[in-house]
C-alpha positions in Angstrom: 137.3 97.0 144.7 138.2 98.6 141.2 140.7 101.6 140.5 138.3 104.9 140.0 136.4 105.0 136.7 135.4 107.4 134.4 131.6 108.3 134.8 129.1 106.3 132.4 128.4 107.8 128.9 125.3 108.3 127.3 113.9 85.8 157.4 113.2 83.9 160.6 111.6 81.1 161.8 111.7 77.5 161.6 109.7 76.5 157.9 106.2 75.1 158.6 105.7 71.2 159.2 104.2 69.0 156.6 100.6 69.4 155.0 98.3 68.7 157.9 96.3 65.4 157.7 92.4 64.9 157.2 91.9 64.5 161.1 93.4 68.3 161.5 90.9 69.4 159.2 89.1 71.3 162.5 92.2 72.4 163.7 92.3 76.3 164.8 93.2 79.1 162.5 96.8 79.8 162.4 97.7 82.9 164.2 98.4 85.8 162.2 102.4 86.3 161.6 104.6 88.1 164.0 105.7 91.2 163.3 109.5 89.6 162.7 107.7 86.8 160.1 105.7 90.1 158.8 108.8 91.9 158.0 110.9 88.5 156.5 107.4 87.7 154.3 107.0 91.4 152.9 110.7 90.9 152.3 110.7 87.8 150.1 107.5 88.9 148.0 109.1 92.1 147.5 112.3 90.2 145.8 110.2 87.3 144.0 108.2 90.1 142.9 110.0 93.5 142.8 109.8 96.7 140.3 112.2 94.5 137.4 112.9 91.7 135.9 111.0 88.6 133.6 109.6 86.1 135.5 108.3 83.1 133.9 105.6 80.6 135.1 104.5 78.0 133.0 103.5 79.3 129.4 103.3 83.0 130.6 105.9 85.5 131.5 105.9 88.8 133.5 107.8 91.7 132.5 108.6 94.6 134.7 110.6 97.8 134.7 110.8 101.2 136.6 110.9 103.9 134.4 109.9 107.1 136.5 111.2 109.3 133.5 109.1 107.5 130.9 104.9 107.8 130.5 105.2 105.1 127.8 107.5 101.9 127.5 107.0 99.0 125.2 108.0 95.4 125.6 109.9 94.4 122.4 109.8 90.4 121.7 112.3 89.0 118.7 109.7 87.7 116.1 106.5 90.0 117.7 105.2 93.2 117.8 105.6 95.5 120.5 103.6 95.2 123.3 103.0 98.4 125.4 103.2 97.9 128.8 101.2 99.5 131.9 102.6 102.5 134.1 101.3 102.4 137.9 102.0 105.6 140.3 105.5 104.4 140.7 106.2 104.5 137.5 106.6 100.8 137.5 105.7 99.5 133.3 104.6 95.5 133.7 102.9 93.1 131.5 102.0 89.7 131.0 102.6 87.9 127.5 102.2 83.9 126.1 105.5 82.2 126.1 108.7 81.3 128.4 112.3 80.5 128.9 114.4 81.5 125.5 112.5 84.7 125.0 114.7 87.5 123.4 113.5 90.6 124.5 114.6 94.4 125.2 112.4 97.8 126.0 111.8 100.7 124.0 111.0 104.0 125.8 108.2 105.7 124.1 109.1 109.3 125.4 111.1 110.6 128.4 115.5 111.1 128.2 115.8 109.1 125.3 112.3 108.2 123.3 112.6 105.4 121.0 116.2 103.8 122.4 115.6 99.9 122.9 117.5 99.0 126.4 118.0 95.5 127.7 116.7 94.7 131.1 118.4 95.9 134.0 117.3 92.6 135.9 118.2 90.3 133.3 118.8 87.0 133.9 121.2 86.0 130.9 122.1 87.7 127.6 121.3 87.0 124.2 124.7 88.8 123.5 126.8 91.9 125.0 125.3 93.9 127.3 123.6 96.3 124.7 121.6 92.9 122.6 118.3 91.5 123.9 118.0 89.7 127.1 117.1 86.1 127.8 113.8 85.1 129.6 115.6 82.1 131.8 113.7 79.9 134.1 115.0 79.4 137.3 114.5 75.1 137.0 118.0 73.1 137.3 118.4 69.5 138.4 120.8 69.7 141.3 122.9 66.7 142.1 123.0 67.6 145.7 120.1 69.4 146.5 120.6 68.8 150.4 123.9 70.1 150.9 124.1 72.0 154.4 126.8 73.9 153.8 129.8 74.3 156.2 130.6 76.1 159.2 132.5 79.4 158.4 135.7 78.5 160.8 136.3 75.9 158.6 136.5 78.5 155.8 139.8 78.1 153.2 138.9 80.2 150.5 140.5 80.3 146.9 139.7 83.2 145.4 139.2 83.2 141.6 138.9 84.7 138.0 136.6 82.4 135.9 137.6 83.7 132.7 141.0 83.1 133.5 140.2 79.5 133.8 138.5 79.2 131.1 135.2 80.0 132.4 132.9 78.4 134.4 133.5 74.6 133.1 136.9 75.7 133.6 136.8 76.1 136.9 134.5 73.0 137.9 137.5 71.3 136.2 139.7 72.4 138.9 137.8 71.9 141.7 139.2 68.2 142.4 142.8 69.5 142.8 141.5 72.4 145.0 140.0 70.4 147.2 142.6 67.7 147.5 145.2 70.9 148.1 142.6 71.4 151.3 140.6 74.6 150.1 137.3 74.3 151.5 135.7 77.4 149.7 135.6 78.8 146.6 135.2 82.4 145.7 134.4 84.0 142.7 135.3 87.1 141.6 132.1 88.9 139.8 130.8 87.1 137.0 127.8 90.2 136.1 127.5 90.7 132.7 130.4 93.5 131.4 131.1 94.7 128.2 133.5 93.1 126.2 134.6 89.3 126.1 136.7 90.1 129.2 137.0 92.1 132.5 138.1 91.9 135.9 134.5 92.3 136.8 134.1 94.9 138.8 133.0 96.9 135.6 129.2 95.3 135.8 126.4 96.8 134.7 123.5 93.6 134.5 123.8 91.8 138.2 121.5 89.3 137.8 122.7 87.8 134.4 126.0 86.0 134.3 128.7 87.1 131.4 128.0 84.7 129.0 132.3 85.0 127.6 131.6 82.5 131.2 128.7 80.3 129.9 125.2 80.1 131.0 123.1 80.0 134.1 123.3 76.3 133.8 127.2 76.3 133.9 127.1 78.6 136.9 124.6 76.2 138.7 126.4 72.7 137.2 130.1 74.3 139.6 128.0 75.6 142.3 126.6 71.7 142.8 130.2 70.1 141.5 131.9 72.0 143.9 129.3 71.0 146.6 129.1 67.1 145.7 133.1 67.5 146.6 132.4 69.2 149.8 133.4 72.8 148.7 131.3 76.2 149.4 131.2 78.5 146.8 131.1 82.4 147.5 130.1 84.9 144.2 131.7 88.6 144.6 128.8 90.9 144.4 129.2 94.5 143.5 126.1 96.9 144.6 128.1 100.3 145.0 128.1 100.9 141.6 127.9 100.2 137.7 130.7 100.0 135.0 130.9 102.5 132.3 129.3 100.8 129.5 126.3 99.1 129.1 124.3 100.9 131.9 121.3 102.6 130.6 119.4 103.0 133.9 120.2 106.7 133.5 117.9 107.1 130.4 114.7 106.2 132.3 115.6 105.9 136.2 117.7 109.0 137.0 116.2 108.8 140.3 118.4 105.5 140.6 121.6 107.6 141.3 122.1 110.7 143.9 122.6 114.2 142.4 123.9 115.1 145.9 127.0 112.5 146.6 129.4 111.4 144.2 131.8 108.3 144.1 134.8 107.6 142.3 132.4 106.1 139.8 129.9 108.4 139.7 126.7 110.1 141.4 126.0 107.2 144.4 123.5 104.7 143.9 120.6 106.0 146.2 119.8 103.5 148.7 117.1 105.5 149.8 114.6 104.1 147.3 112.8 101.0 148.1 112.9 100.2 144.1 116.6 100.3 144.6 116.8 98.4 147.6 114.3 95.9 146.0 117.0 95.7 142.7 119.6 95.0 145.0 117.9 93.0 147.7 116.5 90.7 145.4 119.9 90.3 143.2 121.5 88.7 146.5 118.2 86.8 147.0 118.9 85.5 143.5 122.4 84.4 144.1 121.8 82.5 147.3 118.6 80.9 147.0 118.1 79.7 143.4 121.8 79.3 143.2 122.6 78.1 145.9 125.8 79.9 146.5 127.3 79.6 149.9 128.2 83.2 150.7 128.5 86.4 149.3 131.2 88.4 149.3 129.9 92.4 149.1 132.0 95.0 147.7 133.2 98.2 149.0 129.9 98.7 151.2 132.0 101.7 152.4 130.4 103.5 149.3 127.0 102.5 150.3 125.6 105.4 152.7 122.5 103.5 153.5 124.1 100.8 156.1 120.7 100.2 157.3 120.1 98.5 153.8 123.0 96.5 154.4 121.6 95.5 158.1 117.7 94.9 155.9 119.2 92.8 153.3 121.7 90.7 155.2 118.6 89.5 157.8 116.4 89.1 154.8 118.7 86.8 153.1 119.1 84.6 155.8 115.8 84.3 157.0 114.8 83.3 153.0 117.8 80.9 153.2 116.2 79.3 155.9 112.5 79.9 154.3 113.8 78.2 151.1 116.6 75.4 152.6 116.0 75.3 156.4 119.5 74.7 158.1 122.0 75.3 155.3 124.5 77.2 156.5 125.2 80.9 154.6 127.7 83.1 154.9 128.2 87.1 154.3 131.4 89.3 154.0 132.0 92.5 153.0 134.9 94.6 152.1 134.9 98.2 154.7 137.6 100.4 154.2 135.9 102.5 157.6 137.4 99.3 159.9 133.8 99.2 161.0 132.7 96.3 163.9 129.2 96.9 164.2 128.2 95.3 160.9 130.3 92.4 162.2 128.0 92.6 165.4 124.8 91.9 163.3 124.4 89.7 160.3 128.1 90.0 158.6 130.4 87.2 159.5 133.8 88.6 158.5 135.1 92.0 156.7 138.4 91.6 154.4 141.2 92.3 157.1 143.3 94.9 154.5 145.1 95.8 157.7 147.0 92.8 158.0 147.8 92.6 154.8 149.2 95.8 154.3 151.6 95.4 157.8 152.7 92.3 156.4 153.5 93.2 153.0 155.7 96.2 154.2 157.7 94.1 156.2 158.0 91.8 153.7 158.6 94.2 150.5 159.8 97.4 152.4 157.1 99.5 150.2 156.1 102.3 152.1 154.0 104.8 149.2 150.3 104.8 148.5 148.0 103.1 152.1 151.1 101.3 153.0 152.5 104.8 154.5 150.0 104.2 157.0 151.6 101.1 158.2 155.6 101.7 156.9 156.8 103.2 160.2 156.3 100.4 162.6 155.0 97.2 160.4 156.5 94.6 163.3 154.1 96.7 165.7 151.2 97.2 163.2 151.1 93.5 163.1 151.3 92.5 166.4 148.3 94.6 166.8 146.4 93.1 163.9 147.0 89.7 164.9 145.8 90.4 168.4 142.9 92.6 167.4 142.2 92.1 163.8 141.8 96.1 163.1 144.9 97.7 163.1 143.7 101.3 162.8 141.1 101.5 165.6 140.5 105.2 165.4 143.9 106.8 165.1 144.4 109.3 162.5 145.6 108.4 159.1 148.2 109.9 157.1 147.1 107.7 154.0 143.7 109.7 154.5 144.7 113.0 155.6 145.0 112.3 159.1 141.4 111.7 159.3 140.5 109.1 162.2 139.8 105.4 160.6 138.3 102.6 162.2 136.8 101.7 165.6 137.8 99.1 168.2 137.8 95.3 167.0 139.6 93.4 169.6 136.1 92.0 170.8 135.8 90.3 167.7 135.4 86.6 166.6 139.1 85.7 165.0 136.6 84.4 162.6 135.3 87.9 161.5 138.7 88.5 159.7 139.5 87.6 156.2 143.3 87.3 156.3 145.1 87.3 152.7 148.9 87.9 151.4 147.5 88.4 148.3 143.9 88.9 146.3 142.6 90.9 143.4 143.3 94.1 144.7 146.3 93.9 146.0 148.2 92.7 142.8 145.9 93.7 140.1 146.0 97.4 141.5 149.6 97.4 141.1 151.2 98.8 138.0 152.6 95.5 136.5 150.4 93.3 138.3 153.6 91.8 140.7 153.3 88.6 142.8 154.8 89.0 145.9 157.2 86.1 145.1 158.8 88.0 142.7 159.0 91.1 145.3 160.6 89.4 148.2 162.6 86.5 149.0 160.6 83.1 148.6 161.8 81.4 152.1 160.2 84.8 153.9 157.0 84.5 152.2 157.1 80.7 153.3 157.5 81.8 156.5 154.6 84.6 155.8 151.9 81.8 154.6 152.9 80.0 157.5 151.5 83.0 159.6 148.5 83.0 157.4 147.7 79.5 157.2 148.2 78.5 160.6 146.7 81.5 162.7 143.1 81.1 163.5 141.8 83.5 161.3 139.7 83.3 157.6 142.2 82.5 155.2 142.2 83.7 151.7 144.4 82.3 149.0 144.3 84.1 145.3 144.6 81.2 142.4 148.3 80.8 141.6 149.6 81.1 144.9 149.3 77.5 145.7 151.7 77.0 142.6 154.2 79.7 143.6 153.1 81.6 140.0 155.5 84.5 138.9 152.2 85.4 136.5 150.9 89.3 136.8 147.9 89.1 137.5 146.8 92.6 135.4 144.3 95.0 135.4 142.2 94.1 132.3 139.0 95.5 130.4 137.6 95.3 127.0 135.7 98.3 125.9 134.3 98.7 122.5 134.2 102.7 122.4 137.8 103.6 121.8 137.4 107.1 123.8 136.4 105.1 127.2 139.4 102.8 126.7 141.4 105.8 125.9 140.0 106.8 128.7 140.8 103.9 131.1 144.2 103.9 130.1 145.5 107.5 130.5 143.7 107.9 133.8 145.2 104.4 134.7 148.8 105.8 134.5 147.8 109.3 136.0 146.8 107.7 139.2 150.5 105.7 139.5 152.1 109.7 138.4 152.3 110.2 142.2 154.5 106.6 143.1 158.2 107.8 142.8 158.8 104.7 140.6 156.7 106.1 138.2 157.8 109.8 138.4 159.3 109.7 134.9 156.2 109.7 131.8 158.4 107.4 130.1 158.0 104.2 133.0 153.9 105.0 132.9 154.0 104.8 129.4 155.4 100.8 129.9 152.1 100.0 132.6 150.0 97.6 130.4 147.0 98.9 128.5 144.3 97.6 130.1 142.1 97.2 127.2 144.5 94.9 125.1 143.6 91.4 124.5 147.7 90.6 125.4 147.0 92.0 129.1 144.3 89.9 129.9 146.4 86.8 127.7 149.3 87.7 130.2 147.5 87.2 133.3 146.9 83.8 133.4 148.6 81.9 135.4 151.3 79.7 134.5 153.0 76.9 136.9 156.7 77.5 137.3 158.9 74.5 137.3 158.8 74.1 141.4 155.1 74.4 141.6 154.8 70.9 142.7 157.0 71.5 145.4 155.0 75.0 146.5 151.8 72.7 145.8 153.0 70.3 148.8 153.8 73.2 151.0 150.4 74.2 150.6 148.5 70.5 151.0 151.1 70.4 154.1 149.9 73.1 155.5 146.3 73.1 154.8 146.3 69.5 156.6 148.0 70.4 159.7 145.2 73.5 159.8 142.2 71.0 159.1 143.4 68.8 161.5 144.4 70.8 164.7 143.7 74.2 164.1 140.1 74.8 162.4 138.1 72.4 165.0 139.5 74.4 168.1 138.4 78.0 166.7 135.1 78.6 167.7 135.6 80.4 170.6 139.4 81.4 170.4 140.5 84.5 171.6 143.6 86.2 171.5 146.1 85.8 174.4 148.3 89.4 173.5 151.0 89.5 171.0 154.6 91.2 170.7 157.0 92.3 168.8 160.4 90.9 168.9 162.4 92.5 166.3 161.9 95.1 163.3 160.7 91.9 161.6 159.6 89.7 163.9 156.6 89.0 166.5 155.1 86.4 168.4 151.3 86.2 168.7 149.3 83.7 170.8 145.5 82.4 170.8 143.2 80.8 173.9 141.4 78.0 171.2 138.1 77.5 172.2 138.7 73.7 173.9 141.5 76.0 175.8 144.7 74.7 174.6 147.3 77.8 173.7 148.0 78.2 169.8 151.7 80.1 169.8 153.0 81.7 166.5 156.8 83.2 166.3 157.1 84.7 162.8 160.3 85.8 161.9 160.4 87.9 158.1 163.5 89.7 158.5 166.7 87.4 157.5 169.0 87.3 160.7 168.4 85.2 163.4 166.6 86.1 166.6 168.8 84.9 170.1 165.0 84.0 171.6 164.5 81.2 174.3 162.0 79.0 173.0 159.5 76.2 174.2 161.1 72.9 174.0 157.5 70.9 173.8 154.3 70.8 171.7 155.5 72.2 168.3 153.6 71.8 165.2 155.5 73.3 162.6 158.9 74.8 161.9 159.5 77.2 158.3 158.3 74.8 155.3 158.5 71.0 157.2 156.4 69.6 159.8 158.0 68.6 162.7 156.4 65.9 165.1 155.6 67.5 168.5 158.0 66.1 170.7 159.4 67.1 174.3 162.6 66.5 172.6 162.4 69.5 170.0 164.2 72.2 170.8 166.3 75.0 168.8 168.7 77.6 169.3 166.9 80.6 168.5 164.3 82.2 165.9 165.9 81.6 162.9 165.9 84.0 159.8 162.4 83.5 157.0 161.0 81.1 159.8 157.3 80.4 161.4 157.4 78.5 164.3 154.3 77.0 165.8 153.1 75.5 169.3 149.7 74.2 170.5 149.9 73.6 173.9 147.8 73.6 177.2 150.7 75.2 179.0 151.1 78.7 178.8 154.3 79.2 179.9 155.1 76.0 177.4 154.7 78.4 174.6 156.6 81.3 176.2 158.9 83.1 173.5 161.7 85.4 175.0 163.9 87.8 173.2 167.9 87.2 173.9 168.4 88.7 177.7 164.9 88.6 178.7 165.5 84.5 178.8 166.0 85.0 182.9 162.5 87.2 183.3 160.7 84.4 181.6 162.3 82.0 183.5 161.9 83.5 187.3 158.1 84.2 185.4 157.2 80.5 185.6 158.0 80.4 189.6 156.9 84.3 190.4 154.6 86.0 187.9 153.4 88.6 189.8 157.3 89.7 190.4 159.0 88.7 187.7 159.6 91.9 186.5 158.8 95.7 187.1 155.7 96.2 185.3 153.9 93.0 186.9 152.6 91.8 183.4 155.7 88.8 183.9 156.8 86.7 181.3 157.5 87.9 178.3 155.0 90.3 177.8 156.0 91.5 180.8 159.5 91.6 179.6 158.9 93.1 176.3 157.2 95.8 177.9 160.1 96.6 180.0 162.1 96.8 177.1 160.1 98.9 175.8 160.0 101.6 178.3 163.8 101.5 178.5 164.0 102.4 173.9 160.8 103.5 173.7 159.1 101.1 171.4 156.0 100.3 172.9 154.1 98.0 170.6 151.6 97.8 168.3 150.4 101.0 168.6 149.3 102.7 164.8 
C-alpha cells in the first residue's frame, strides 16, 4: 500500500485428453459444457480477448480500446498513417492491421474530452519509452528453460520480498537468486514492476499494468527470472495493484470517465468502478496475464479493502485458477491479498493468505515501544495483542478501534489455516511509510529482534522477509518517486510531511522539513541496501534458521492448529501449535530484557536465542532468559509446558490431576495463567 496521493492531473476441470485417434472418429458428440466450464470458458475468452490491448498473431495484429467518451479514435503506427478504427455499441474502437511484435504505436481521439491528444495503450504490454511515448506490440512467445515446473505447496512458502530497481533491475535480481535460495527462501516476491513515470518508484504509483517498467528491462528479462528462479526451485509472486492508478501517466480519464466512480472516492482518487464488465475485463485479464503467460507463482493483491466490488475479487480469483489449470494442469498457484477490514471470508474461498498487519504491529510495539499512528491500537497491551494473534492470526476480531475512530474492525479468524497468515517484522510499508525509512535494527536492541525472527521464522505461519534483513542492513529503505512535473512532486513532498505533522516527533516544521524528498534521485540512491560488516554472521542466523524450519517445521503444517497461547510478562508469551502429524510445536518468546523465573520443559528443544541446540533429555535451563526464543517440538503436551515463577507447583500437580489442578479447571498453565489473571486482572489477549 502507498501513503495517500494527490488526484491525477489532466476455471475448472481436468484439461481434455490427447487428440482422439482415427478409430474414435464415430465417437458421440461431446456434451455441451457445464454451466461451471460455461462460466471458466466465457471467462478466458473474455481476458484473451477483452475491450484493450494489441494482440498479435502471426503477420497481423488487433488493436482495441474502450473509449465511451470518443465517436472517433485512430490507431497511430510510427512510420504509417493513421488508421481509424471501428466503434461498436460499447464504445469499444478495434482494428486489424499488417505487421507484429516491435510495433510502435499510440491513439489519437478524434473528438470527445480531449480531441486530437495521442494516448498510449492502457493495456500495453511494454513501452517504447515513459509512460506518455508509444507502446510496444510484444508477442507473448518465450523459450522457457523449465516449462513443467509445478510450483510448490504454499506451507512451504519463505518469501523475500523485493525492489527490483534496487537491485539493479530484473537481471539484477536473477543474479541473486542463487544466494537466496542457498539462505533457504523458497519464494520470491516482487514489489510492482507496472510501468511508472520516471526512471524510479516504489511502484505503487502505476498507471500501465500490463507493461513492465522498462528502468527494469523487458518482458524477456521479467520471463528469463521468473524461469531462473524456477530452475533453482524458487516461486516467484508479482505485487499487483488494481485499487487504483498513480498520478502521472494515466489518461483513461480523457476517454473512459466511466472507468472511475463519481460517487466514492479513495485516497487516490474517485474509486475504480468495479461495476463494469470492461473494467473487470482490464483487470481480470492483467492477473490472467501475469500467471499464465508469465508464469508467476502467485499474486500478491493490493489494498482490495479499496475495492467495493468483492464479488470481482471472488470472479477473478476462480477464474485465474481454473485458466491456471486450463493452461498448465497441476501447477500449483497461489493468491494473497492485503485487507485492512481483518476479513476471513475471502480466506474461505479462493485467497490463500491475507498480510497478517496485526502481528506485526503487536510485535513492533513491544519491541520499539511506539505507540502513535495504528500502533495506538495495539500500545496498551502488546504482550496480549500477541498472544492473541499468534493463537488466532486476527488480532482485532470485531472490537472497536481507536486507530479508526472506535469503529468495529475485523471478524473472527481463529478457524483459519496458520497458513492463511503472512507474518512479517518488516516489509515495504512498514519501513518505507516511516519518515526516515528506519530498520528495526536500528530501533531496538539487535539480540531482541533475534529473539523476534526467531518467533517469526519458527512459528508455523507464512513468513515474509523484506531484502536486507537477512544481512542485518542499517539502510532506510525510503519512500521514492520521480515525477517530471515539478507541481506534482511539489506536491508529493509537502503533503508527504503534512501527514507525519500529527506524530509528536514531528511536531516542530523544522524536523519535517529534514524527511527526505521523495522525488530526489539521492533518496532513492540512499535506499539501497548496503551489508554492514556482521552481515555474514546475520546471514548464518538466517540459513540456520531457515534449515531448522525446512526440516521440522514446514512438512508438519498442513493441518496445524493452534493449541492456546499466554502471556507471561509485559514482554513475553508462550504460544503453542497441534502440527498436523500431531506432535506439539512450543514457542517462549521473551522481548523484554530481564529474565523470566519460568519452569521449563527439560526435553525436545530445537532452538534457544541465535544457536541451535541438539534436542536432548538432558537440556534444561533456569528460566526464560532476557532477548530469548526458545523452541520445543514434542508429542508430549505437558513436555512443552511453560510456567511463570510460582505457578511451577500448578503445572506440576497439572501433569497427575488436570481437571483439579487449579480453580478454573483449564490446569496447567493455562489454567494457571488464568488464575493469575483473575487475581490482577489481566486477562489475556483480549484487543
Amino acid at each position: 500500500m502507498t501513503p495517500h496521493r494527490p488526484p491525477a492531473p489532466g476455471a475448472g476441470d481436468p484439461p481434455p485428453g490427447p487428440a482422439p485417434s482415427p478409430a474414435d472418429a464415430a465417437s458421440p458428440a461431446p456434451e455441451p459444457p457445464t454451466p461451471a466450464e460455461a462460466r471458466v470458458i466465457a471467462e478466458i475468452e473474455r481476458a484473451v480477448e477483452p475491450a484493450w490491448g494489441a494482440r498479435t498473431d502471426g503477420g497481423a495484429t488487433g488493436f482495441r480500446l474502450w473509449a465511451p467518451a470518443c465517436t472517433r479514435v485512430d490507431l497511430c503506427i510510427d512510420g504509417r498513417p493513421p488508421e481509424p478504427m471501428t466503434r461498436d455499441e460499447r464504445g469499444v474502437f478495434s482494428v486489424t492491421v499488417t505487421g507484429g511484435a516491435g510495433m510502435r504505436y499510440r491513439f489519437r481521439l478524434g473528438d470527445g474530452l480531449q480531441p486530437g491528444l495521442l494516448v498510449p495503450d492502457p493495456a500495453s504490454r511494454a513501452q517504447a519509452g515513459d509512460v506518455h511515448d508509444a507502446s510496444l506490440v510484444v508477442a507473448p512467445d518465450f523459450d522457457w528453460r523449465h516449462p513443467d515446473w509445478p510450483g510448490r505447496p504454499w506451507h512451504e512458502a519463505v518469501i523475500y520480498e523485493v525492489h527490483a530497481g534496487l537491485c539493479g533491475g530484473f537481471a539484477g535480481v536473477a543474479d541473486r537468486l542463487p544466494e537466496l535460495a542457498a539462505l533457504g527462501f523458497t519464494c520470491i516476491e516482487l514489489m510492482p514492476v507496472a510501468d511508472f513515470a520516471g526512471p524510479w518508484n516504489w511502484g505503487y504509483d502505476g498507471v500501465l499494468p500490463f507493461a513492465p517498467d522498462a528502468a527494469y528491462g523487458s518482458p524477456a528479462d521479467l520471463k528469463a527470472l521468473i524461469d531462473a528462479a524456477h530452475g533453482l526451485g524458487l516461486m516467484v509472486m508479482l505485487d499487483v495493484v488494481c485499487n487504483h492508478f498513480g498520478p502521472d501517466g494515466n489518461y483513461l480519464g480523457a476517454y473512459a470517465p466511466d472507468f472511475f466512480r463519481d460517487d466514492l472516492q479513495t485516497p487516490w482518487g474517485g474509486a475504480i468502478d468495479f461495476r463494469r464488465p470492461e473494467v473487470r475485463g482490464f483487470f481480470s485479464a492483467c492477473v490472467l496475464q501475469w500467471l499464465v503467460e508469465y508464469r508467476v507463482d502467485g499474486i500478491r493483491f493490493d489494498a482490495v479493502h479499496a475495492i467495493p466490488e468483492a464479488d470481482w475479487l471472488d470472479e477473478m480469483a476462480a477464474a485465474a485458477r481454473e485458466a491456471v489449470e486450463v493452461a498448465t494442469p497441476g501447477r500449483q498457484v497461489h493468491l494473497v491479498i492485503e485487507n485492512e477490514r481483518n476479513e476471513a471470508a475471502p480466506l474461505e474461498r479462493d485467497f490463500d493468505a491475507q498480510w497478517c498487519d496485526d502481528l506485526h504491529h503487536a510485535i513492533h510495539c513491544i519491541l520499539t515501544g511506539e505507540r502513535e499512528g495504528y500502533y495506538e491500537d495495539f500500545a496498551d497491551r502488546p504482550a496480549e495483542h500477541l498472544a492473541r494473534g499468534l493463537a488466532e492470526g486476527f488480532i482485532y476480531q470485531g472490537e472497536p478501534s481507536a486507530h479508526a475512530g472506535g469503529a468495529p474492525r475485523g471478524t473472527p479468524g481463529g478457524h483459519l489455516p496458520t497458513t492463511a497468515f503472512v507474518f512479517a517484522l518488516q516489509n515495504h510499508d512498514q519501513i518505507g511509510n516511516r519518515a526516515f525509512g528506519d530498520r528495526l535494527v536500528t530501533l531496538c536492541e539487535p539480540a531482541a529482534l533475534r529473539a523476534a525472527i526467531g518467533l517469526q521464522l519458527l512459528a508455523p505461519f507464512i513468513p515474509l522477509v523484506f531484502m536486507g534483513e537477512e544481512m542485518g542492513t542499517r539502510t532506510p529503505f525510503l519512500f521514492f518517486t520521480s515525477f517530471a512535473a515539478p507541481e506534482l512532486a511539489t506536491a508529493v513532498r509537502e503533503g508527504r510531511r503534512r501527514e507525519f505533522a500529527r506524530f509528536a516527533a514531528f511536531a516542530d516544521p523544522a524536523r519535517r522539513e529534514r524527511i527526505p524528498d521523495p522525488n530526489a534521485k539521492s533518496t532513492f540512491e540512499a535506499s539501497v541496501p548496503e551489508a554492514p560488516d556482521d552481515a555474514d554472521d546475520w546471514r548464518a542466523f538466517y540459513r540456520e534458521l531457515l534449515a531448522l524450519r525446512a526440516a521440522e517445521i514446514a512438512p508438519r503444517i498442513p493441518g496445524a492448529r493452534s493449541a492456546g497461547a499466554e502471556v507471561l510478562s509485559p514482554d513475553a508469551t508462550v504460544a503453542r501449535w497441534r502440527l498436523g502429524d500431531g506432535r506439539l510445536l512450543t514457542i517462549a518468546c521473551n522481548l523484554g530484557a530481564e529474565p523470566l523465573a519460568v519452569a521449563i520443559p527439560a526435553g525436545g528443544l530445537l532452538w534457544r536465542g541465535g544457536a541451535r541446540a541438539e534436542a536432548s533429555a538432558d537440556l534444561a535451563f533456569d528460566g526464560l532468559p532476557g532477548h530469548t526464543t526458545l523452541v520445543w517440538l514434542d508429542g508430549d503436551a505437558t513436555a512443552a509446558r511453560v510456567t511463570l515463577g510460582a505457578e511451577a507447583d500448578l503445572a506440576e500437580a497439572a501433569a497427575t490431576d488436570p481437571v483439579n489442578a487449579d480453580a478454573t479447571g483449564q490446569g496447567g498453565a493455562g489454567g494457571a495463567l488464568a488464575a493469575r489473571a483473575a487475581d490482577d486482572g489481566t486477562a489475556p489477549a483480549a484487543p
